[in-house]
Backbone bond lengths (Angstrom), bond angles and torsions (degrees), N, CA, C in turn:
res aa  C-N    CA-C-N  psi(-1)  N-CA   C-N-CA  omega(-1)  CA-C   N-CA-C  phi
1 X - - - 1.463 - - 1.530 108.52 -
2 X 1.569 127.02 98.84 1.049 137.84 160.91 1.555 120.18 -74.85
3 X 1.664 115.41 122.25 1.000 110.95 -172.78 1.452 109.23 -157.82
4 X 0.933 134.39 86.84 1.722 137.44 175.05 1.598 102.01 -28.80
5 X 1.103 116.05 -83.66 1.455 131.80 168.91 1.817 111.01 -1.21
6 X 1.440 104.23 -78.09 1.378 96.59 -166.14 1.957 83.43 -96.73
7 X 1.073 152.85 29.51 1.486 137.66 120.94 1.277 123.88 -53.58
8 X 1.601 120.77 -19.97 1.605 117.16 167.67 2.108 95.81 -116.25
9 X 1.544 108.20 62.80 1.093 92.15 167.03 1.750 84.67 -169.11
10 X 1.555 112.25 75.40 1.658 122.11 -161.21 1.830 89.49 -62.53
11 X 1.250 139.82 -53.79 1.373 138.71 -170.72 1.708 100.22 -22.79
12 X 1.493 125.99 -62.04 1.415 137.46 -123.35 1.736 59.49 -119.34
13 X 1.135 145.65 -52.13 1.612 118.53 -154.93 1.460 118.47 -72.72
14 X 1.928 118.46 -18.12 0.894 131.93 154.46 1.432 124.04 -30.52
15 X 1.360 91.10 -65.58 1.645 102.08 -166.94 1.488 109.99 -70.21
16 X 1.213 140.19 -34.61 1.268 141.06 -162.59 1.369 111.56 -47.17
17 X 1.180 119.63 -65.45 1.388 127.08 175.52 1.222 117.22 3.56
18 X 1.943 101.82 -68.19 1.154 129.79 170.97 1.447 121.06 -58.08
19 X 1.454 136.87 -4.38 1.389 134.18 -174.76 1.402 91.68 -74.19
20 X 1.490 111.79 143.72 1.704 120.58 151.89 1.518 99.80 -58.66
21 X 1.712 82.41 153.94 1.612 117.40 175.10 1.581 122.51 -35.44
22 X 1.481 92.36 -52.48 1.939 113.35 179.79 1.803 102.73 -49.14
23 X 1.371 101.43 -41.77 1.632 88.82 -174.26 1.316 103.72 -83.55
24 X 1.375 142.68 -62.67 1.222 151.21 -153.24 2.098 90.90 -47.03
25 X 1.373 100.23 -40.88 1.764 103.80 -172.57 1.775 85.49 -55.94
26 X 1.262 147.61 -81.08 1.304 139.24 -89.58 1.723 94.30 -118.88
27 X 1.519 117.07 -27.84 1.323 133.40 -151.32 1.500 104.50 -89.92
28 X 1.598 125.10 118.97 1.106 121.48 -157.63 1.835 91.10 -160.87
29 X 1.330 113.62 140.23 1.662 114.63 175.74 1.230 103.68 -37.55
30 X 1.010 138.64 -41.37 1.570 143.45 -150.02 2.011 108.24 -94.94
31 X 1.298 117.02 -29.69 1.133 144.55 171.57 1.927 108.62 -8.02
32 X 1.267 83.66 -65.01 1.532 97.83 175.05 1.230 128.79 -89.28
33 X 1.122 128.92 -5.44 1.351 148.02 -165.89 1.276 123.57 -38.10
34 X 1.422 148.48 121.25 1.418 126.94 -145.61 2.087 121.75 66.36
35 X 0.969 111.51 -20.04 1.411 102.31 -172.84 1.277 120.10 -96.50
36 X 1.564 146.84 136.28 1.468 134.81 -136.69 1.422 77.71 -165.76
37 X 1.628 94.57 120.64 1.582 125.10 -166.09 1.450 110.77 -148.04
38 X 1.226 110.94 126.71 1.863 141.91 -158.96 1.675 80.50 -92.76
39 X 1.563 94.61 111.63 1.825 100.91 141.59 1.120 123.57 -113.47
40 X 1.704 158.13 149.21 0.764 153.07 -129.62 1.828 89.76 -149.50
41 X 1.273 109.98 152.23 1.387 115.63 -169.39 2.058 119.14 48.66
42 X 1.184 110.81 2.75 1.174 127.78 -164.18 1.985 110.18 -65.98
43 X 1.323 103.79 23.17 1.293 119.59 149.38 1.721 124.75 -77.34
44 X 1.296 129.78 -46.57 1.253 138.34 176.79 1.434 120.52 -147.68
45 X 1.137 107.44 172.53 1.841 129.91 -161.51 1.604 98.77 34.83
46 X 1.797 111.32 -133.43 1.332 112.41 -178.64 1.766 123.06 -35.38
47 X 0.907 99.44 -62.09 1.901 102.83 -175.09 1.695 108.10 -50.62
48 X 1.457 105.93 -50.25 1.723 96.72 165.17 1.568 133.54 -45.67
49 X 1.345 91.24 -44.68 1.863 112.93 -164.07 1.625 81.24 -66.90
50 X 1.604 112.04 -62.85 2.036 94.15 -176.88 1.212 136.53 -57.99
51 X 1.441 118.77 -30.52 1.182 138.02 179.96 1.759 102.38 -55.90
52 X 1.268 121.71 -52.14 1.668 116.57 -160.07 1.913 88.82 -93.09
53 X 1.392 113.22 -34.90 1.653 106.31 165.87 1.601 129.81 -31.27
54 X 1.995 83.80 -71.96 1.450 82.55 160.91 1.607 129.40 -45.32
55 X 1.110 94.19 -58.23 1.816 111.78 -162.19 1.711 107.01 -47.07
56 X 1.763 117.13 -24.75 1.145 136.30 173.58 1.550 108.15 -62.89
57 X 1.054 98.16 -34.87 1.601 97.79 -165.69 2.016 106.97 -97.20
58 X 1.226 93.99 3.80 1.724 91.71 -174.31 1.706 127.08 119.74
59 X 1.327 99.17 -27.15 1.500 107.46 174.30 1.368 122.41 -54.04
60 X 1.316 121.07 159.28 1.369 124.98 164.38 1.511 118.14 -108.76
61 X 1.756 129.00 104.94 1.057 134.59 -160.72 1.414 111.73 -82.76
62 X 1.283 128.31 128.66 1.387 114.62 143.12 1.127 130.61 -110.85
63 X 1.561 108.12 120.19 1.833 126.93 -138.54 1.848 76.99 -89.00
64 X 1.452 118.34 133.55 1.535 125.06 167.36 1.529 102.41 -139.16
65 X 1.186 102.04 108.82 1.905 110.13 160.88 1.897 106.80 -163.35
66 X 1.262 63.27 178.22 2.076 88.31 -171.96 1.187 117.84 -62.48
67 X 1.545 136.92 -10.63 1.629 154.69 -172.81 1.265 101.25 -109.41
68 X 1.333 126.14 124.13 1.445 116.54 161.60 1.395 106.82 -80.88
69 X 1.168 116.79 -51.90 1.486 135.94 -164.89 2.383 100.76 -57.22
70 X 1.301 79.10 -46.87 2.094 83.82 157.28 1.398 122.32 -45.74
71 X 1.708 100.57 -58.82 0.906 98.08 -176.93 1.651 138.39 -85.08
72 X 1.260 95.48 -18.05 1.645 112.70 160.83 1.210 122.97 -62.01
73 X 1.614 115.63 -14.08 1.455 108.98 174.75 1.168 110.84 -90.05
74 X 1.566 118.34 -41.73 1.927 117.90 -176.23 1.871 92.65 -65.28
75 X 1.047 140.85 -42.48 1.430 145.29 -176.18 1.554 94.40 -48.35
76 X 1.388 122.00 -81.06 1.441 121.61 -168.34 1.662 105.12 -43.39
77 X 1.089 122.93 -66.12 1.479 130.95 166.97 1.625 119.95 -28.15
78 X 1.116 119.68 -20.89 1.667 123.99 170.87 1.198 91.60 -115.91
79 X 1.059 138.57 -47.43 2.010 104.37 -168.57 1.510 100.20 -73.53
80 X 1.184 118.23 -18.59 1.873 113.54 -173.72 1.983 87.23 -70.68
81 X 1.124 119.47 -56.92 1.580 114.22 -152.44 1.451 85.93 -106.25
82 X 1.168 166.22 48.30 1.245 150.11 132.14 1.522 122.11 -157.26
83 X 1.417 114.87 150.08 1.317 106.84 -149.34 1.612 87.01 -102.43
84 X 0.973 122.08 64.82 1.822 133.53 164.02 1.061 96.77 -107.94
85 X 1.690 97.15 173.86 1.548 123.90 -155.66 1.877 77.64 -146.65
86 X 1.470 83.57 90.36 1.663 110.68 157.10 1.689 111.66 -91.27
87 X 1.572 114.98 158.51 1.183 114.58 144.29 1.473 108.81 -176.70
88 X 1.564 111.61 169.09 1.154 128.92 -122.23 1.745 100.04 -118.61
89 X 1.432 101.99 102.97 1.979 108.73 162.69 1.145 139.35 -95.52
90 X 1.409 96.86 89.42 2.401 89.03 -172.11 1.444 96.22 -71.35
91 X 1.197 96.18 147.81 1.359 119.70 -174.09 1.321 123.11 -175.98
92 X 1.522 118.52 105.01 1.789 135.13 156.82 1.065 109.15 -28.64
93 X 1.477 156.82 78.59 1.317 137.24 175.67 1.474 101.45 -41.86
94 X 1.266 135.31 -52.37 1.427 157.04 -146.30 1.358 73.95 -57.25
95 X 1.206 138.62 -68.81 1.543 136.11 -129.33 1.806 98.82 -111.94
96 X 1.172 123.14 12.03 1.065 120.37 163.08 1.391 133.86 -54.76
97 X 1.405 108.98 116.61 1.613 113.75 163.33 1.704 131.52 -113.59
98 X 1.525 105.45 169.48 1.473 97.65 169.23 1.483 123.58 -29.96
99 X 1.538 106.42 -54.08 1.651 113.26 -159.84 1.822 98.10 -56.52
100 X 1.509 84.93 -53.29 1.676 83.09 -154.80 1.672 108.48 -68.23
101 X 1.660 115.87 -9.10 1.479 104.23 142.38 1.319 146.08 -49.08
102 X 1.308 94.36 -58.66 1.454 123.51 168.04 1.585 104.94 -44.25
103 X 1.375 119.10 -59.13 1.377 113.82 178.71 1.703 119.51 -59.68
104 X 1.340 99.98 -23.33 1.820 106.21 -177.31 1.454 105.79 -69.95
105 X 1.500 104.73 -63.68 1.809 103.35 165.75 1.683 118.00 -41.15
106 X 1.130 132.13 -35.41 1.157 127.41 -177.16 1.703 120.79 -69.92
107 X 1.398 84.46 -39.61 1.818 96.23 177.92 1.705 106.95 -78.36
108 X 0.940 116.29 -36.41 1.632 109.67 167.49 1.449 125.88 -65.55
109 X 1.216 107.52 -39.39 1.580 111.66 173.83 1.477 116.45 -65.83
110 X 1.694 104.75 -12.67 1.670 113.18 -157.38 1.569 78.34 -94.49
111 X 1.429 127.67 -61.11 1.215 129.00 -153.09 1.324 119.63 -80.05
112 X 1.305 99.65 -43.08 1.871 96.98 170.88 1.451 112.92 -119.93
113 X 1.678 141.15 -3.14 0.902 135.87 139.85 1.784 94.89 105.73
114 X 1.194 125.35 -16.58 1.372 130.16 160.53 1.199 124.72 -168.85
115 X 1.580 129.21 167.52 1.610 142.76 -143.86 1.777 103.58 -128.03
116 X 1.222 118.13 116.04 1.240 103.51 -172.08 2.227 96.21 -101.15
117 X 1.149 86.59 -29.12 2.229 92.61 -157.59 1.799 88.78 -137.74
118 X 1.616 82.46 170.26 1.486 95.95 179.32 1.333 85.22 -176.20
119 X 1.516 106.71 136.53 1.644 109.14 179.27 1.451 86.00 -154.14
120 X 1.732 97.11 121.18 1.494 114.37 157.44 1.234 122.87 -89.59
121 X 1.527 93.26 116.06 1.561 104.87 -169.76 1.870 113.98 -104.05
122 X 1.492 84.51 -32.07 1.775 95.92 -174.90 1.389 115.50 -68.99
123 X 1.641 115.72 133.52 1.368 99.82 174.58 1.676 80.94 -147.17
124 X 1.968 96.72 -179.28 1.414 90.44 178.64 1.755 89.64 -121.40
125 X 1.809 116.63 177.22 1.457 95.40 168.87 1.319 101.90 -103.93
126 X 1.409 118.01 -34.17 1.335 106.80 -160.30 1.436 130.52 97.24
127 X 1.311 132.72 169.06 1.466 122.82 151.81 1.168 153.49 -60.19
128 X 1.391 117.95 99.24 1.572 126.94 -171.28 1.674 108.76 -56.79
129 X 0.729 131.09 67.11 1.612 145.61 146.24 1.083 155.00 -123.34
130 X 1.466 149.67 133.38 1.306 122.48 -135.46 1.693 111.89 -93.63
131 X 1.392 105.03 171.21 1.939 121.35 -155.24 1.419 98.05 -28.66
132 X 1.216 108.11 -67.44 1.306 129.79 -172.36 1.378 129.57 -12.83
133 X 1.349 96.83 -60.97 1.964 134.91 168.14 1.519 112.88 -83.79
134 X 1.707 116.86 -0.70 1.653 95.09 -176.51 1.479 112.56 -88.44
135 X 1.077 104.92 130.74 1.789 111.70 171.97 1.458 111.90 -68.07
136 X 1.455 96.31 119.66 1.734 99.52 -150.89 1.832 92.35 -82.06
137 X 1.310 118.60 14.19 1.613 111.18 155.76 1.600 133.00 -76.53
138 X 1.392 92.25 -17.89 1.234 123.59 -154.34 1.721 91.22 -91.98
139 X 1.412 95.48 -61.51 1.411 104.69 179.45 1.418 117.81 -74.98
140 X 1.426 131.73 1.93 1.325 120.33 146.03 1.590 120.91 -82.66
141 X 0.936 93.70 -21.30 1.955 107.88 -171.51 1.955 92.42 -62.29
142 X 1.229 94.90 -76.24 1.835 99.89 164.79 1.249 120.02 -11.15
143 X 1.333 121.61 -78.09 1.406 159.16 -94.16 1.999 71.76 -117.40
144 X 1.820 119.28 -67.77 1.398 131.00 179.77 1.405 118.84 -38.37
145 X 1.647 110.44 -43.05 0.915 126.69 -168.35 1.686 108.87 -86.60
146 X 0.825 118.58 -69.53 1.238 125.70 176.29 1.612 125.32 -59.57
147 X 1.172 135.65 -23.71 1.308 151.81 173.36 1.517 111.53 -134.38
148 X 1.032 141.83 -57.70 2.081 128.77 164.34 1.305 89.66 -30.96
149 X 1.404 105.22 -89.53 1.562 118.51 -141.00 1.506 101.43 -32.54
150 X 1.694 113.92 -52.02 1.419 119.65 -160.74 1.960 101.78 -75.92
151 X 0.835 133.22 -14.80 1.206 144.68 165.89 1.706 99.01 -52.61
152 X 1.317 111.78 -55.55 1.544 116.03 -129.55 1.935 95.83 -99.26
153 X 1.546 89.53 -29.31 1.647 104.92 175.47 1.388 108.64 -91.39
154 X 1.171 123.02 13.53 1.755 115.85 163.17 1.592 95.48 -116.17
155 X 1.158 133.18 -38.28 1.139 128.38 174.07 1.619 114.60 -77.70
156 X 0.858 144.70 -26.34 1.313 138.57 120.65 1.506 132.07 9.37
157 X 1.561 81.59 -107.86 1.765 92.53 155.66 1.358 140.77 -96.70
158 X 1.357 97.11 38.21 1.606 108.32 151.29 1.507 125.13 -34.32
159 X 1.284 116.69 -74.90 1.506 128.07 -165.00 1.431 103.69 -54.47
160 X 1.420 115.51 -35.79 1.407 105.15 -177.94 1.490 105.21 -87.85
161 X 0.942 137.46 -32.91 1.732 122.14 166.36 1.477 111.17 -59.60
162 X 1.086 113.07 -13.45 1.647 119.03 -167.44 1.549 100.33 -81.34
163 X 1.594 105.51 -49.19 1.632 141.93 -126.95 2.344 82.06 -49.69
164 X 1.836 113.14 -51.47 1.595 107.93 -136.99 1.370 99.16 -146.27
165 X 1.165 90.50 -89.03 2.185 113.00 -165.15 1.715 94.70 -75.42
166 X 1.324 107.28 165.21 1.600 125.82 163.08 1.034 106.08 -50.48
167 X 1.664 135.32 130.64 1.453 138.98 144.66 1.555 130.69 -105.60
168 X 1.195 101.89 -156.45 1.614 107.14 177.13 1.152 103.60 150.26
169 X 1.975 86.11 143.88 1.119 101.98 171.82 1.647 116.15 -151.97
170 X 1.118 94.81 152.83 1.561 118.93 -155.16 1.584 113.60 -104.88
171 X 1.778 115.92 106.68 1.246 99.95 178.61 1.760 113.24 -85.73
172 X 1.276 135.11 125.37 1.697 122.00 165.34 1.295 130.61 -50.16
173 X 1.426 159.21 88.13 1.243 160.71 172.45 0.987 126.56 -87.57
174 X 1.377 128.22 -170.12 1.398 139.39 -175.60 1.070 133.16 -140.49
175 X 1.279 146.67 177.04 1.361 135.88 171.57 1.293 88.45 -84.35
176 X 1.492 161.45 -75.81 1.171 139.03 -161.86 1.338 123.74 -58.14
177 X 1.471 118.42 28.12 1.314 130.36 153.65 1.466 118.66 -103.00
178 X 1.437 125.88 -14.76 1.012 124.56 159.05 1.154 132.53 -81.25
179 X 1.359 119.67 -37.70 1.323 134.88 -159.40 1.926 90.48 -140.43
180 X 1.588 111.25 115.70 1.467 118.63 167.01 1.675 113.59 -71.91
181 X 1.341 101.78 115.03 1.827 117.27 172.02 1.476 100.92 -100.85
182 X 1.659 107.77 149.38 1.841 108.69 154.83 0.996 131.46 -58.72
183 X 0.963 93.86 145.71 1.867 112.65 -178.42 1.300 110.64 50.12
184 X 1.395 128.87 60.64 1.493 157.91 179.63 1.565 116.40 -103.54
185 X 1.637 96.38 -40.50 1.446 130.81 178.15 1.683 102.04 33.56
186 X 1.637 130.38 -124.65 1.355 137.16 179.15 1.460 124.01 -46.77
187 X 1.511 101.41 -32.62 1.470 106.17 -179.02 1.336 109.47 -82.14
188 X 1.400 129.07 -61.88 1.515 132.44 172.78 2.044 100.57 -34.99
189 X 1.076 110.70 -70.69 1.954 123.58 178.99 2.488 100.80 -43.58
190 X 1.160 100.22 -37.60 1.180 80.92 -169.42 1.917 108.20 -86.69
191 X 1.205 93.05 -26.38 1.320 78.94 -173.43 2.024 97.37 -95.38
192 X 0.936 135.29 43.75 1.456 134.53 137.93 1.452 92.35 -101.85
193 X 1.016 156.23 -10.24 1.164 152.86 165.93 1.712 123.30 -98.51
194 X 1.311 102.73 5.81 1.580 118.94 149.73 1.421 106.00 -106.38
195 X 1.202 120.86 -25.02 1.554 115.26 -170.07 2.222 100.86 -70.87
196 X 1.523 87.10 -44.55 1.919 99.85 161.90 1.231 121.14 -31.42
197 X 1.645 106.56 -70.34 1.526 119.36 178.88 1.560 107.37 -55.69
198 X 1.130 132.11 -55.36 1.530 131.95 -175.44 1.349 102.63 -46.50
199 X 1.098 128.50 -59.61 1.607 127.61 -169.87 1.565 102.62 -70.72
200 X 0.984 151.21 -20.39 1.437 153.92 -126.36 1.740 92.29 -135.48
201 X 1.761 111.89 -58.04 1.385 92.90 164.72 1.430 132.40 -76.64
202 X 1.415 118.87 -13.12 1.630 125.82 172.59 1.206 107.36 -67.92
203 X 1.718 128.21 -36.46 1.301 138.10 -148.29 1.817 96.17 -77.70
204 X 1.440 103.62 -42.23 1.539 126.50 -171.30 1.348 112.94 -79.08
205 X 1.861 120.13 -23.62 1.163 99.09 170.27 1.701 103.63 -130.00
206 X 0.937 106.24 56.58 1.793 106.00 169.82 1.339 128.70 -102.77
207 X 1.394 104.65 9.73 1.669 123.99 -168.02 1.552 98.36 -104.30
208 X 1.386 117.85 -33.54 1.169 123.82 -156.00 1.650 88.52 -95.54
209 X 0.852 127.34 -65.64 1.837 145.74 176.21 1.125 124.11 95.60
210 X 1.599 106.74 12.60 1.496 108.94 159.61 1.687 140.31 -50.82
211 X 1.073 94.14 -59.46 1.413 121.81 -177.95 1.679 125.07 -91.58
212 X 1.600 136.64 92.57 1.140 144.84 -144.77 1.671 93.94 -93.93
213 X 1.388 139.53 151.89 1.233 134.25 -144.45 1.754 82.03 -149.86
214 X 1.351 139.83 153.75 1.224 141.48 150.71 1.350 107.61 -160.46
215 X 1.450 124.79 169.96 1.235 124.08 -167.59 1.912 88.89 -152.71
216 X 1.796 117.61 114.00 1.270 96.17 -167.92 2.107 81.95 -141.23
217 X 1.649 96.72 140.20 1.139 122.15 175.55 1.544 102.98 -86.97
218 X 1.408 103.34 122.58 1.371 104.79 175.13 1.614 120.10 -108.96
219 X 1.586 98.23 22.13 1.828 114.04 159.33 1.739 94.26 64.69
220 X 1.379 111.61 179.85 1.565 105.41 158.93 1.582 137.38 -89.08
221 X 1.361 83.40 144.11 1.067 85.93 -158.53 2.000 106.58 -134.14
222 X 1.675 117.44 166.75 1.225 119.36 -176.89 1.397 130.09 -54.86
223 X 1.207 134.03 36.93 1.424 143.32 -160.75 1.608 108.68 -123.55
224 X 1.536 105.98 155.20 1.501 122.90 -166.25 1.515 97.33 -65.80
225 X 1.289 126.60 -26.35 2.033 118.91 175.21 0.833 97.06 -60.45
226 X 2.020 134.79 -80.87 1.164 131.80 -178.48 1.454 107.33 -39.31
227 X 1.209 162.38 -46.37 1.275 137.75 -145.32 1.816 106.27 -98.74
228 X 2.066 123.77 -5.63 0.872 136.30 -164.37 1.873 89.01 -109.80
229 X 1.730 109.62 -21.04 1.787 100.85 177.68 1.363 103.96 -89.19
230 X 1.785 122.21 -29.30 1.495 115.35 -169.47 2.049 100.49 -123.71
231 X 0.936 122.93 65.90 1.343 127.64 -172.39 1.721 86.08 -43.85
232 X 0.898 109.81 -60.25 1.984 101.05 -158.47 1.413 121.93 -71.85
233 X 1.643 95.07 2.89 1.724 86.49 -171.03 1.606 106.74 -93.58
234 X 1.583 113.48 154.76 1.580 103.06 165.72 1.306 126.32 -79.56
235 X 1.916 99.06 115.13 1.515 76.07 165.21 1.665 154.37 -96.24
236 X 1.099 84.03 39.05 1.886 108.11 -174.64 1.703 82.37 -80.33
237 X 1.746 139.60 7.11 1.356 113.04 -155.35 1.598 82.13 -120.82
238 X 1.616 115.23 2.39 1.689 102.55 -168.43 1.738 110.19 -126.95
239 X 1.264 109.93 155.32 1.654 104.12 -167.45 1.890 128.49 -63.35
240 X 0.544 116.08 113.25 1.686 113.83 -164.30 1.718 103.51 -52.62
241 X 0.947 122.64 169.07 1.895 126.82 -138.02 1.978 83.14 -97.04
242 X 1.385 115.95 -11.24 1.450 123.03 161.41 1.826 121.06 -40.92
243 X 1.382 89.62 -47.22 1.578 132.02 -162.47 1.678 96.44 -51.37
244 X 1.104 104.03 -43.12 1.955 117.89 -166.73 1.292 104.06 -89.33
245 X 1.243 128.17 -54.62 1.450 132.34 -171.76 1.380 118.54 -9.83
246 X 1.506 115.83 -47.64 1.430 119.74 -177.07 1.414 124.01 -68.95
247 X 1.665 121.04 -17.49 0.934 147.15 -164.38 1.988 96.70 -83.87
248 X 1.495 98.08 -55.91 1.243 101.41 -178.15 1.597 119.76 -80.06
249 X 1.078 119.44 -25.42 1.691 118.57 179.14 1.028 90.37 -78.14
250 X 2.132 133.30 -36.28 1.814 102.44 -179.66 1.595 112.54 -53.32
251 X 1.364 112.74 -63.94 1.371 122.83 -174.13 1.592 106.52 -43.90
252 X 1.134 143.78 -48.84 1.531 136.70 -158.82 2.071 97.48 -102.70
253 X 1.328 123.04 -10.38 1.320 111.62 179.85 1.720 100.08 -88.78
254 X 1.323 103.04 -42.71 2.099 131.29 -178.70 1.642 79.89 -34.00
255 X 1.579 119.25 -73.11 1.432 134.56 -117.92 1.738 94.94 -98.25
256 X 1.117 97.65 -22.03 1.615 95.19 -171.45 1.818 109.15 -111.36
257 X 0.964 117.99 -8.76 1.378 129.21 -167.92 1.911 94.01 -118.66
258 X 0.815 131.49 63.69 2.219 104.17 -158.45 1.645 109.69 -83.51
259 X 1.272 116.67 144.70 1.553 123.63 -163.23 2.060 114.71 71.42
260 X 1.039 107.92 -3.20 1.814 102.43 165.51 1.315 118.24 -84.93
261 X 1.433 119.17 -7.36 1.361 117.31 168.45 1.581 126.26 -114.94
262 X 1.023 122.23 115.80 1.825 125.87 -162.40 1.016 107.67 -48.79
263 X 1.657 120.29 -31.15 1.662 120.35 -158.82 1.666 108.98 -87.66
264 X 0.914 163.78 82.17 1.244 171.27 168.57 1.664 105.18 0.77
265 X 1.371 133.67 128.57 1.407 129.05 144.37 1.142 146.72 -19.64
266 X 1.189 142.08 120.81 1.287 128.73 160.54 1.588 108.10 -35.65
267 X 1.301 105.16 171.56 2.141 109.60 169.01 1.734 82.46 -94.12
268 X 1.353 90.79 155.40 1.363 131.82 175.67 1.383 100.42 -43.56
269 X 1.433 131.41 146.35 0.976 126.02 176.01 1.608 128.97 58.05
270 X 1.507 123.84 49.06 1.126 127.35 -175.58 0.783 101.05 -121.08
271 X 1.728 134.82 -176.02 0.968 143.79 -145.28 1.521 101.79 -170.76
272 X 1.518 120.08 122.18 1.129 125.48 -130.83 1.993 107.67 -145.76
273 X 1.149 119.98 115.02 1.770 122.40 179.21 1.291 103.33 -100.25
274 X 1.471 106.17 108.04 1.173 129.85 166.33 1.611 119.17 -49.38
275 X 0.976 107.11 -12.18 1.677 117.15 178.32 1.573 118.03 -107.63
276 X 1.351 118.60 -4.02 1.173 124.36 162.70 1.640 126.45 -131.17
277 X 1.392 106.20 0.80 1.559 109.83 -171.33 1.100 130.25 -62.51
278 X 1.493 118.75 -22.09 1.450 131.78 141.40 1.679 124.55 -21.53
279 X 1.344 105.37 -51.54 1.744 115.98 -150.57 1.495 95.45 -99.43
């Protein structure tokens, strides 16, 4: 796999080695070429690491989070090393509405004319304390962010994932979406309530077979959430947001490209550990 791109991006060149065969066959600068895919939080940790991934492989990103200054750095970093047509959405999930959906779909359809992916990556955690003690401001703010927003941005841009080509989209979760722990409070509750939406939008569009739906836990991992849920732990002991990448270009190259990859799909609507999906 020759690639200038991720040769000035040693994190993601690390890991390759380790990609199965199926990708190393299919994965080429050009790979994505034409395809223009919504990351969400795509200022830092996971959403960054995909955003310039993708952008390595050919895609056209649209970087959306709450930092401009975040996001201006993964932005500079793909137009310097890749010849995509990135660009850049600040955006409060917290404070998200219809309009300013409505306005996001409009500017994409204006600028690139169609939507291939969308992967919600951004979430917030919130306060680790139990029901009892949560300040139910706090826990709507969460609750907006993490489940509204993602509600409102698939329904949103529906029509354009709908609109042509293969899509997908990918909700991010957790193990405390499967299984309820203490003092998890909004964050543990919203993401079983992304794990909802994943099945609910796969369930709704698997007849049609446009649109590929997944919901994938990317375990812990080296990022500023984890280090704000486990202050004391080291994280020199957890995989850097590099670590997943392969997990996600199978699912969004599989879903958007269909028959270029040997290894077969998950079914629609699964739900997926980034730390074992290999085995």
């Amino acid at each position: 796999m020759t690639n200038t791109a991720i040769e000035n991006y040693p994190e993601l060149l690390a890991q390759i080695a380790d990609w199965p065969r199926f990708l190393h066959d299919v994965l080429a600068p050009n790979t994505l070429l034409g395809k223009r895919i919504v990351v969400t939080g795509a200022g830092d940790g996971i959403g960054k690491a995909l955003a310039k991934s993708l952008a390595c492989f050919g895609a056209d990103v649209i970087l959306l989070g709450r930092t401009r200054a975040k996001l201006e750095t993964a932005f500079d970093w793909i137009k310097q090393h890749t010849q995509t047509d990135p660009v850049i959405v600040p955006c409060d999930l917290a404070r998200l509405d219809t309009d300013t959906v409505n306005a996001l779909a409009e500017s994409i359809s204006d600028h690139y004319g169609s939507l291939h992916g969308l992967v919600h990556n951004a979430s917030m955690l919130g306060p680790k304390i139990p029901l009892v003690h949560y300040p139910a401001d706090q826990w709507q703010t969460v609750m907006q962010t993490n489940v509204n927003a993602v509600f409102m941005l698939n329904q949103g841009l529906f029509n354009l994932l709908d609109q042509g080509d293969p899509s997908c989209v990918i909700h991010v979760s957790s193990s405390v979406g499967l299984q309820g722990r203490a003092y998890w409070g909004a964050y543990s509750a919203s993401k079983f309530a992304l794990e909802g939406l994943n099945q609910i939008l796969a369930d709704e569009t698997e007849t049609a077979g446009k649109i590929r739906v997944y919901s994938v836990n990317p375990g812990g991992t080296r990022t500023a959430m984890r280090r704000e849920a486990y202050p004391l732990e080291d994280p020199q002991t957890l995989p850097i947001p590099e670590q997943h990448m392969s997990l996600f270009l199978f699912l969004l190259v599989g879903s958007l490209l269909p028959g270029q990859i040997s290894k077969p799909l998950p079914t629609t609507g699964a739900q997926l550990d980034a730390r074992n999906w290999q085995s």
